[in-house]
N, C-alpha and C positions, 0 to 999 in steps of 0.2 A: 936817664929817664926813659926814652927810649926804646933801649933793646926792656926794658922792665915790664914799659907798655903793648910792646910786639907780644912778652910772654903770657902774659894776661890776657890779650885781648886770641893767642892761641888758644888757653887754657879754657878761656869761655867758648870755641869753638867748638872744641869735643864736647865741654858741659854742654853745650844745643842741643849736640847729638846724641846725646843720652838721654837730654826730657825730652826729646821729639822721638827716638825709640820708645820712650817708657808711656808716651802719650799712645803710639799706635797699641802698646802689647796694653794699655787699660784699656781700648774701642776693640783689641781681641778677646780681652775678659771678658767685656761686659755682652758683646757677640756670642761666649763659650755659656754665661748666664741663659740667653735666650734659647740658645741650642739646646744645652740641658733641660731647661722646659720643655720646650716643643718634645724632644726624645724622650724625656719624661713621659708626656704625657702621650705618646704615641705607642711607646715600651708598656704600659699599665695597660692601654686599651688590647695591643695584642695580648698581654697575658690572659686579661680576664675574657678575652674572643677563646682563647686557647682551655681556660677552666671551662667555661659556660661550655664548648665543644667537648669535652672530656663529660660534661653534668649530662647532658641532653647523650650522648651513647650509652650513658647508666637507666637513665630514663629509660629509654629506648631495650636494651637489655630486660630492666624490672618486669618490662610491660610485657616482653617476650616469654620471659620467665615465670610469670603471673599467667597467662595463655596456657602453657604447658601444664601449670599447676589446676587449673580451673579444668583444661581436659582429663585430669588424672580424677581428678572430680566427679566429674561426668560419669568418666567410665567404670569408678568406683559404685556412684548411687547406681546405673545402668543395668551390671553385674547382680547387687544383692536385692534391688527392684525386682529384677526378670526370676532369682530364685525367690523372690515372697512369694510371686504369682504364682510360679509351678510348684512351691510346696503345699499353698493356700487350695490350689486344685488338688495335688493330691488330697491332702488331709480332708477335704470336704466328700472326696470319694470314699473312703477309709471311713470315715465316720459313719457315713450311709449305710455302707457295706455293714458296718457295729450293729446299727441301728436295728437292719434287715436281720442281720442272724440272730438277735437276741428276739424278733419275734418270733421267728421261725420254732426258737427253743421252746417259746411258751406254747406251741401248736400241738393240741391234744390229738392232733387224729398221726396216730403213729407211720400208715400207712404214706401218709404226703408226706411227712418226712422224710421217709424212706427215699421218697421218689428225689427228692432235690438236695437231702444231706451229701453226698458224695462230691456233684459240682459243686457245694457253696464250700465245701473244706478244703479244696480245688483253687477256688478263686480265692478264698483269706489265704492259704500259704503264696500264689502271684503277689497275691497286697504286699502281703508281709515282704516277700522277696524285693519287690520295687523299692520299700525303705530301707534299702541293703548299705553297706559302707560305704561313706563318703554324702549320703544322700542329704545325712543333718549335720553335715559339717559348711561352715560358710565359705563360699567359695571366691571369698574375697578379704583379705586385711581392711581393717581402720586405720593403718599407719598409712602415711605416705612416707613412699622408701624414695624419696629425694633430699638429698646434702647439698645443700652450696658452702660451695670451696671457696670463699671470698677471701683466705688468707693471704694466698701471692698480693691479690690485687691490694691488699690494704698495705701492704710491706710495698706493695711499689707506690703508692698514694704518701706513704710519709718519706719515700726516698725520693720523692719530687724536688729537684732541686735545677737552681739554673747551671748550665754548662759556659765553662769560660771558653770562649772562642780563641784560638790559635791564632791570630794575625798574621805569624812569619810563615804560615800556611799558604804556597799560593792555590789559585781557584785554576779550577779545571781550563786546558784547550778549545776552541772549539769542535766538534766531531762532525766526522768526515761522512758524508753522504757514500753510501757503495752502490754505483749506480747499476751495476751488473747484478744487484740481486734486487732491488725493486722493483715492481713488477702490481699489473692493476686486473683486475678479473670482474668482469662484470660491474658494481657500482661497490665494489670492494678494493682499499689499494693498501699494498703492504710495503715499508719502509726500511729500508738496514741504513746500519750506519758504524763507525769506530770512529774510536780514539785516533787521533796522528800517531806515527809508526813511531817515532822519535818525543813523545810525550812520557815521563814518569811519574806526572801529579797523580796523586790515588781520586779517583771518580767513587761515586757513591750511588748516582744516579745519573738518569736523562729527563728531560721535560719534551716531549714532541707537540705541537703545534699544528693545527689546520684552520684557514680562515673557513667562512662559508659558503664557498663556492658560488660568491656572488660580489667579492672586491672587498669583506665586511672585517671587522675586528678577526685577529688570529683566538684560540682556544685552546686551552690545555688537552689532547684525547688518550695521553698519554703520562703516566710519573710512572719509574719503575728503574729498574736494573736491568733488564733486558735490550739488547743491542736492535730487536726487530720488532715491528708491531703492526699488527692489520685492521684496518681501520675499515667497519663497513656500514652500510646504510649510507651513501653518497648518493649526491643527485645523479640524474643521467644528464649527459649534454651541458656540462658545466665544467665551469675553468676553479680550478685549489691552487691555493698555495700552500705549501707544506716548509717546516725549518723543526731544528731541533737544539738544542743545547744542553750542558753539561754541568753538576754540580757536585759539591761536597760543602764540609763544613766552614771552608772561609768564604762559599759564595757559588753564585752561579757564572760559568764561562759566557763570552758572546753565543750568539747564533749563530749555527753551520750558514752555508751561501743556499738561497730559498730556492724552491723548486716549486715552477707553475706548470701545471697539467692540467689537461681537459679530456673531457669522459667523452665518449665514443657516441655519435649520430647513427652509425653503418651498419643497418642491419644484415647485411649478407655476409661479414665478414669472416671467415674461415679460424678457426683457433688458432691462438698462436699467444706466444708470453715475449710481449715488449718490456724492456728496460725504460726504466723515466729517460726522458730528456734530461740534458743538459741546464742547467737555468736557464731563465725565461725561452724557453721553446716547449714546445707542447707535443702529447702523445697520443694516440689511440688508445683505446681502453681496449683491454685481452678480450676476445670471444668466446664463447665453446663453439664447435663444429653448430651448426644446425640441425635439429631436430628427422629423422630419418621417418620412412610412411607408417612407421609402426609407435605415431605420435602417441606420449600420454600427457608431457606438461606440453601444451600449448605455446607460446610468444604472446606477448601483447601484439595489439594492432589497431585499428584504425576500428571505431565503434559503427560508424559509416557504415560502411561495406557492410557490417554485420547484422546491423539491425534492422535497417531501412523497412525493409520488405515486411515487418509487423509491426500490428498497431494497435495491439493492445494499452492499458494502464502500462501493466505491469514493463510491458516492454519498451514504454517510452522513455520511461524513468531508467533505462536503464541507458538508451540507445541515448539520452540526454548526457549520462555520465561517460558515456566512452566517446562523443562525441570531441571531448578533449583531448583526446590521446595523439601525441604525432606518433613520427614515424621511428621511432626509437624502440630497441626490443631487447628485453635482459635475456639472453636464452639461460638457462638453468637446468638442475639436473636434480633426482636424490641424492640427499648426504649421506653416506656411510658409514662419513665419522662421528657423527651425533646420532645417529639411529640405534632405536632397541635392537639389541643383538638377536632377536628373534625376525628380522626383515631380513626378506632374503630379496636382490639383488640380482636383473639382468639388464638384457640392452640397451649396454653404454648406462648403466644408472638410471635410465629413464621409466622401469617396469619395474613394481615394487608387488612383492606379496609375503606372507609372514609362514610360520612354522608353527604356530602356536593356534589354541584355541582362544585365545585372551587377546583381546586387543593392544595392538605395541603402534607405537609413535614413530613416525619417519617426516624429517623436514626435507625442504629442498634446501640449496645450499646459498641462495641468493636473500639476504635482508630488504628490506623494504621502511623507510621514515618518511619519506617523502613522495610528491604524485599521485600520481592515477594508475595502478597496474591490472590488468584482466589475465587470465592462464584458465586451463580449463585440462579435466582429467578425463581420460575414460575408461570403463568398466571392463577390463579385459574377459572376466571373470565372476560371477555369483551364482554360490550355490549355499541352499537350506536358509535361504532370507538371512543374513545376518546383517547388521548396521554398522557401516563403515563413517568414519566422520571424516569433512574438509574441512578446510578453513585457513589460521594462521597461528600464529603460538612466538612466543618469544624463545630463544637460543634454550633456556634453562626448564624449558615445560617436561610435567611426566612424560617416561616414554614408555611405561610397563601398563597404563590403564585410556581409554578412550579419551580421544583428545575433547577438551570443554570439561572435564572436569577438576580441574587445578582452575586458578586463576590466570594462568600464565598463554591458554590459549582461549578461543572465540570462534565456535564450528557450526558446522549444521551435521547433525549425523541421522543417515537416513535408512529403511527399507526399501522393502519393494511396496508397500501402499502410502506410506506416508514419511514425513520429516518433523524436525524439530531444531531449535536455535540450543546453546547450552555453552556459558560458561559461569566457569566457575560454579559447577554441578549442580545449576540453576539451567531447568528445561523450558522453551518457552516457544510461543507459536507451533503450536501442530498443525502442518498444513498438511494438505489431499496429495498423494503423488511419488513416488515413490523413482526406486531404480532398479534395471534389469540390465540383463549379459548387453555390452552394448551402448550402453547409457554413456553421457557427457553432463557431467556436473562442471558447472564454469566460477567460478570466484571471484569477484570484482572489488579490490580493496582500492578505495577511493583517502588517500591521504588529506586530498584537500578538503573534504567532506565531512572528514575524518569515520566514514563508514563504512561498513563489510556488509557484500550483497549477493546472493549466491542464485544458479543459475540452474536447469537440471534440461536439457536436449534442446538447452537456448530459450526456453522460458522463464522467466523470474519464478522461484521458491519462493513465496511468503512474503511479507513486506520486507523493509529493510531489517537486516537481521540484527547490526550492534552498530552502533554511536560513539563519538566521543572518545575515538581509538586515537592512541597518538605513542609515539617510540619505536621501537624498531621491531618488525616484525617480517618471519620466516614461512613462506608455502608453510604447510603442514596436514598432515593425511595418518590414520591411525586405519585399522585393517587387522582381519584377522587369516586363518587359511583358508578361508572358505573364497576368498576378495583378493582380485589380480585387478591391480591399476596401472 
């Protein structure tokens, strides 16, 4: 009885451990139930974030597209308007001219005929000639010669479909900071980075990351394929944290090891291209040389020193806003690379003047999102009155027509008697005062303010010129041959 009971009371042993497995794997079930949901419902909300964002760029498109179609519009009625006018002119002349010779016919005294037949046969053959070929032909179509090609996109709309993820796919490394090619310029800092030497997961992309130069949440300012990237409009006199990482389609890698820097106080410092530190150690921000006596872009500085001595309105308001400024100085230069090819170029980048009779766009090389900055130009150059414009303008503004006429910049463009505010080919405030060989127009972009205030031999031009400015924005000066700044 016994050994019978020993087997039995074995046999129930293992049976335990089988309803006590089989109890855990139902509390995994009913776990893999609730995950389902939750995934469920989390899986649906990104899909339809993912359609709504696909609906809202067709929006976006239509409304663009409707834009172009409305100008083609315009320019249509504009066209066959202006030839009603001038054929409605002619023919009313033409008719007159009818009118006149058929009295003239009826005129019994032979002798006045005499006298004026010759011109009047004279001027109906001009008539006649001015409604020469082409004259009554319309010089415009009622078609609109626009096709949209919506085929691709609708063949990729029904080939929408989900992608099954690779699992035995591993995710990316994390990538390697290259400290020997990073490198910071003014309130600008550019990043490189690789793969580990000994990595062969396929990468697809990077994400870079920058907190806010004040301890705050990090930020995407980067997704791309590209191993380097320059990040600008930074504060001055501030500490970043920078990292980056790596992905593809099973996932995103950790994060490289984080790099804290801080932006440069030193305004006398001499040019030079520092490498980042190390993690947590800190670097000087890159200089340009300083400015040489044949100054055109000025330094910021201390509004103190500058204003003091007047006291007018105009000049308090000003001397109030540079009264903020320490002693930090972005020195800057013209850009080359972004300049209409018609800017030509000398001392050191600093003197700009054009080739052309039309006005061409040259920015400086330094951005601007945040603070208080002043810079000031001077007139190397004017001749035959022409109206050169300052101001600021965004990276992507025209550079073949006067700056303030796109939306992308916000100038004052002036003569020798007066000025005027203009963006976005909106003129506004004409004030008294003009500029001559000599002259110093100064710039005063108040970030915190968020307003642009302009200056001409250190007096204020006009009231405040724009409001409400905010994003990143670059010096900026348009000019023609006539204008050396």
């Amino acid at each position: 009885l016994l050994p019978l009971q020993s087997q039995l009371s074995q046999a129930l042993n293992g049976l335990s451990d089988r309803a006590k497995e089989a109890k855990e794997f139902l509390v995994q079930l009913r776990n893999m139930v609730q995950q389902i949901q939750e995934n469920s419902v989390e899986f649906e909300a990104c899909l339809v974030a993912q359609c709504d964002a696909l609906i809202d760029a067709l929006n976006r498109r239509k409304a663009q597209l409707l834009s172009r179609v409305n100008k083609e519009h315009e320019h249509k009625l504009k066209v066959v308007r202006d030839q009603i006018s001038h054929c409605t002119v002619k023919l009313r002349q033409t008719t007159g001219l009818m009118e006149y010779c058929l009295e003239v016919i009826k005129e019994n005294d032979p002798s006045g005929f005499l006298q004026i037949s010759d011109a009047l046969i004279r001027r109906v053959h001009m008539t006649e000639d001015q409604w020469g070929k082409g004259t009554l032909t319309p010089r415009m179509t009622t078609d609109f010669d626009l096709n949209l090609d919506n085929a691709p996109l609708l063949q990729s709309i029904h080939q929408l479909d989900f992608v099954q993820m690779k699992v035995s796919s591993p995710v990316p490394a994390p990538p390697i900071l290259q400290l020997e090619e990073c490198c910071t310029h003014n309130n600008s800092a550019t990043l490189s980075w690789k793969q580990p030497p000994l990595s062969t997961v396929q990468v697809e992309g990077y994400i870079l990351e920058l907190d806010d130069g004040n301890g705050g949440q990090f930020r995407e300012v980067y997704v791309g394929k590209e191993t380097m990237c320059t990040v600008d409009g930074l504060h001055f006199n501030s500490t970043y944290s920078a990292r980056v990482k790596a992905f593809n389609k099973s996932g995103v890698s950790p994060y490289s090891k984080t790099l804290v820097l801080q932006t440069s106080e030193d305004t006398q410092s001499e040019e030079q291209t520092l490498p980042f530190p190390v993690p947590l150690e800190r670097s000087q921000l890159r200089r340009m040389s300083p400015f040489s006596s044949t100054l055109n872009l000025q330094p910021s500085f201390s509004g103190r020193s500058y204003f003091e001595l007047r006291s007018s309105a105009h000049q308090l308001s000003l001397h109030s806003s540079l009264q903020s400024l320490n002693s930090a100085v972005a020195w800057f230069s013209f850009d080359p690379a972004s300049a209409h090819a018609d800017i030509i170029f000398s001392n050191d980048n600093l003197t700009v003047t054009c080739n052309s009779y039309d006005d061409r766009v040259v920015l400086g090389k330094t951005g601007f999102s945040k603070g208080l900055h002043y810079w000031e130009l001077s007139i190397d150059r004017y001749d035959n009155h022409p109206d050169p414009a300052f101001g600021v303008a965004r990276i992507d503004v025209l550079k073949d027509a006067m700056l303030g006429k796109d939306d992308k910049a916000w100038a004052m463009y002036v003569d020798n008697n007066r000025s005027w505010f203009m963006h976005n080919n909106s003129h506004t405030n004409r004030t008294e005062g003009g500029i001559t060989k000599g002259a110093t127009v100064g710039v005063l972009l108040d970030l915190t303010r968020r307003t642009l205030t302009f200056s001409i031999n250190e007096d204020q031009q006009g009231p405040v010129a724009f409001e409400n400015l905010e994003g990143l924005f670059f010096p900026a000066v348009s000019l023609n041959r006539n204008v050396q700044v």
